[in-house]
C-alpha positions in Angstrom: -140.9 -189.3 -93.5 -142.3 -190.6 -90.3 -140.6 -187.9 -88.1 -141.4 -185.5 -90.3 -144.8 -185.9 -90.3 -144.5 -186.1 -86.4 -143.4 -182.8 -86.3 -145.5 -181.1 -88.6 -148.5 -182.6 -86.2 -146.8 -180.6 -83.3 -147.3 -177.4 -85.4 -150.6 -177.6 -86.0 -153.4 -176.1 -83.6 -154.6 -178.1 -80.6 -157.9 -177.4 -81.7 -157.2 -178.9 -85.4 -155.4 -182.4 -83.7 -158.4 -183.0 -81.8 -160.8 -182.0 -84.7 -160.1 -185.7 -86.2 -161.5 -188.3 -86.1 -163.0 -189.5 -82.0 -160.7 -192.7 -80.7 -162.3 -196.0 -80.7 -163.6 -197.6 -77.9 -163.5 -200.8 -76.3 -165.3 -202.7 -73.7 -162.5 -202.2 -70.5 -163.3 -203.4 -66.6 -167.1 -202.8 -67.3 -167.1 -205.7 -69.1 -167.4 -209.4 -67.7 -164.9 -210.4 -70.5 -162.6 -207.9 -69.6 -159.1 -209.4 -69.1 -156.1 -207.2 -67.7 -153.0 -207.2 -70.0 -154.7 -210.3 -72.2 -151.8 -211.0 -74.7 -152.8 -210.0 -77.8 -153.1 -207.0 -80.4 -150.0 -204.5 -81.3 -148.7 -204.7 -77.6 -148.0 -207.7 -78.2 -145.8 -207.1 -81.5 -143.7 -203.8 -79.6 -142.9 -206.4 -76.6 -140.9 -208.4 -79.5 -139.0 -205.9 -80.5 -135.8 -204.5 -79.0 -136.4 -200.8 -78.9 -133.6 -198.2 -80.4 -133.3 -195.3 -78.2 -131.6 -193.2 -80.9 -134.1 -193.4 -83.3 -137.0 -193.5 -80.0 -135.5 -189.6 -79.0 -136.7 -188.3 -82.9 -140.0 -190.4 -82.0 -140.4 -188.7 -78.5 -140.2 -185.3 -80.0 -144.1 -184.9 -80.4 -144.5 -186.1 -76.7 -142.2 -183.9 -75.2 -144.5 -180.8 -75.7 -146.6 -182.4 -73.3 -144.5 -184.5 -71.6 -141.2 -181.9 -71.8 -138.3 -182.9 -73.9 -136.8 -184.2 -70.4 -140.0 -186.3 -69.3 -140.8 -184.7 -66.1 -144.3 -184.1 -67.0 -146.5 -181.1 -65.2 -146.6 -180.8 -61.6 -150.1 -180.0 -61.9 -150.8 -183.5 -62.8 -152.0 -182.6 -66.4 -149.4 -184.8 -67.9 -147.6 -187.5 -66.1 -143.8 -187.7 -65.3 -142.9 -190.1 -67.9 -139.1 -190.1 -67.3 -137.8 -193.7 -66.4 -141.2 -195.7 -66.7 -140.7 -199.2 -67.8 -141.3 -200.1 -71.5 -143.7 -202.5 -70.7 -146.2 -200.1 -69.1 -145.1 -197.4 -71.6 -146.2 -199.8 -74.3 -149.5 -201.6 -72.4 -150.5 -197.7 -72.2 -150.1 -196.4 -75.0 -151.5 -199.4 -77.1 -154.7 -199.0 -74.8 -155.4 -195.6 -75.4 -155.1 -196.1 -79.8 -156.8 -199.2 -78.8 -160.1 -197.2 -77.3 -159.5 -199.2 -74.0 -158.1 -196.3 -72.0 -159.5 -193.1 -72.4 -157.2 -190.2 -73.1 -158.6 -187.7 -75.6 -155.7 -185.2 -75.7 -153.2 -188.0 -76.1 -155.1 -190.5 -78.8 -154.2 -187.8 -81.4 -150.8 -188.2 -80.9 -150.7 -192.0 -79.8 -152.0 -192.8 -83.3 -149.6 -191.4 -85.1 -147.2 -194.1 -84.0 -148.7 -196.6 -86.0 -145.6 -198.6 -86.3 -144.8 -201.4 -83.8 -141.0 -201.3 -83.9 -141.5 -197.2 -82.9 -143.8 -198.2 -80.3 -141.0 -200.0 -79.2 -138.1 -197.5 -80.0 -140.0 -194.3 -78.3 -140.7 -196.9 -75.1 -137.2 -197.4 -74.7 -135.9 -194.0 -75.4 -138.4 -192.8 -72.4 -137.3 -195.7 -69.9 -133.5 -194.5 -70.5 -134.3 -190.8 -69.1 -133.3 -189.9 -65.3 -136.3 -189.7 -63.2 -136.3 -185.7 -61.8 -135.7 -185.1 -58.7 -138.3 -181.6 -59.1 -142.1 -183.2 -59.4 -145.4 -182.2 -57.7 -145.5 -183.0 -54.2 -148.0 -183.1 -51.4 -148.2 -179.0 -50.3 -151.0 -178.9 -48.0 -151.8 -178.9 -44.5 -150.2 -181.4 -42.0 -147.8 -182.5 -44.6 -145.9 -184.3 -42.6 -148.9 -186.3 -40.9 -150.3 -187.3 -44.7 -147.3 -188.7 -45.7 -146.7 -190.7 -42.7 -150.3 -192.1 -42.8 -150.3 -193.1 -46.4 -146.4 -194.8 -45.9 -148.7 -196.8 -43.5 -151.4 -197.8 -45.8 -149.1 -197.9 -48.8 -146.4 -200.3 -46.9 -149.4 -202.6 -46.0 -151.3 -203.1 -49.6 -149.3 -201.0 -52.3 -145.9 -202.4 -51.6 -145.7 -205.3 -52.5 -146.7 -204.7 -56.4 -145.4 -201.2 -56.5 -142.2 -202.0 -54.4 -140.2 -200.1 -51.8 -139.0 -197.6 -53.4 -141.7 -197.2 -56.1 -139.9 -199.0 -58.4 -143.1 -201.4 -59.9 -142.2 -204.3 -61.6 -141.4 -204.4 -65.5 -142.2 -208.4 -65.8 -145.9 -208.1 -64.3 -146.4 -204.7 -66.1 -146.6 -202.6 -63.0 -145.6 -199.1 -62.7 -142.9 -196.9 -61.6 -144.6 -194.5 -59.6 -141.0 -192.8 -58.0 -140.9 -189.2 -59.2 -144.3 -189.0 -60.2 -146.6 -185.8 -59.5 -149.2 -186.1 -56.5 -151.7 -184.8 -58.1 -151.6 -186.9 -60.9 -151.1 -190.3 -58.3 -154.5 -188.8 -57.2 -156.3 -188.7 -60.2 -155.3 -191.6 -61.4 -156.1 -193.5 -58.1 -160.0 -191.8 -57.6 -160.3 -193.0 -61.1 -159.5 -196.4 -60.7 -161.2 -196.5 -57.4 -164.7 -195.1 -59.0 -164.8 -197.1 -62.0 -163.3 -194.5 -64.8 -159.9 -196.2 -65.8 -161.6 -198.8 -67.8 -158.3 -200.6 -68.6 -157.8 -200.8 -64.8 -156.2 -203.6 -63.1 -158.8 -205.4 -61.3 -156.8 -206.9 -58.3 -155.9 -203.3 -57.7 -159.9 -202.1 -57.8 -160.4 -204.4 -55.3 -157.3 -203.2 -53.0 -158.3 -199.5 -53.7 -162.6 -199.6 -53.4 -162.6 -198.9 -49.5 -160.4 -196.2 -49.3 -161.8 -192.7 -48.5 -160.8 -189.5 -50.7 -158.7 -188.9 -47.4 -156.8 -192.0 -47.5 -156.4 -191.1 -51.2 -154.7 -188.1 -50.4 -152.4 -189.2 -48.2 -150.8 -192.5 -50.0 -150.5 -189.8 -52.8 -148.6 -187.7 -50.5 -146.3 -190.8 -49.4 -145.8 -192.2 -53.2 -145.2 -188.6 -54.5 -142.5 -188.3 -51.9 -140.6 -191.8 -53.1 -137.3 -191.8 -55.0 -135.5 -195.0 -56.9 -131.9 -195.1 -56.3 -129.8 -194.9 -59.4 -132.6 -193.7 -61.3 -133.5 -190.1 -60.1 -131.4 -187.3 -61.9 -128.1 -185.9 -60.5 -129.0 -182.8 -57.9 -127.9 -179.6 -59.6 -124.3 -179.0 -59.3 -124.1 -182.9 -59.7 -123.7 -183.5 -56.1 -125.3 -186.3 -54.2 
């Protein structure tokens, strides 16, 4: 019944899903109590369980129309590549945004209809198992190569050592995989955090992030768009490496 329901949301409107009811909200990095990743509420209950990707793909099928069925998201940076992201941040995320501590009003209509901790779980799981694609949003314009070599600079020198070499985060501490994700998404995201607007922000990384210029931006967007994760990006066409 729950998939079923799932997909009937998919047919409706986007102007009836977003005609419900606002999401919550709750205090986030504006707050002097704010804690990053404080253990508690349904994240906490999804991180027990061990997630089933079989049953995760039927839960994934109202995220895909967004998300694609494959995960690779929108080069435009609408929607984030998705594809091989670790359940932990999958989970942290999405329990924010039904939470009201990250805002995402396209997305809260949908979050909430996963109401179930164990398909928290399962969907989590079923998205970390996809092949990162090789075809994202990159860094197209001027002095290309000069942007990317500037912000593998900055990015080796602060970013690194959460994010990792590759861009492969780190699934214990909660931090993201950021290979094979769109530039102009890394952007957003980034100018967000940096001015104050991702309210369910990680503080140390404010703090790393605060000084840079839009230009600096840019380019560590460049670099990080142009990182891959060996073993986890998808087969080239043809299926040669």
């Amino acid at each position: 019944m729950k998939h079923i329901a799932l997909v009937l949301s998919l047919a409706l409107s986007s102007a009836l899903v977003l005609a419900g009811p606002p999401a919550p909200k709750k205090e986030g990095i504006e707050s002097k109590e704010y804690k990053w990743n404080a253990q508690e509420g349904e994240k906490i209950e999804a991180l027990k369980f061990k997630g089933n990707t079989k049953e995760g793909r039927d839960g994934y099928e109202v995220c895909g129309a967004c998300h694609l069925p494959n995960g690779a998201g929108r080069p435009d940076g609408t929607f984030p590549q998705l594809a091989g992201q670790h359940t932990t941040v999958l989970i942290k995320q999405m329990a924010d945004i039904r939470a009201g501590l990250r805002d995402n009003p396209t997305m809260y209509p949908f979050a909430k209809e996963l109401t179930d901790a164990q398909e928290l779980a399962n969907v989590s799981a079923y998205i970390q198992s996809l092949c990162i694609p090789l075809d994202h949003g990159k860094y197209e314009g001027a002095n290309a190569a000069k942007q990317v070599a500037d912000g593998k600079a900055l990015y080796e020198k602060q970013c690194q050592e959460c994010h990792g070499k590759n861009g492969e985060g780190n699934k214990d501490k909660f931090y993201p995989v950021i290979a094979g994700q769109h530039y102009k998404y890394l952007l957003r995201q980034m100018t967000e955090i940096r001015d104050g607007k991702r309210r369910n922000a990680n503080p140390d990384m404010v703090k790393v992030i605060k000084p840079y210029t839009n230009e600096q931006l840019v380019a560590i967007s460049a670099y990080q768009s142009s990182l891959a994760m060996p073993g986890s990006m998808c087969k080239p066409k043809g299926g040669k490496k």
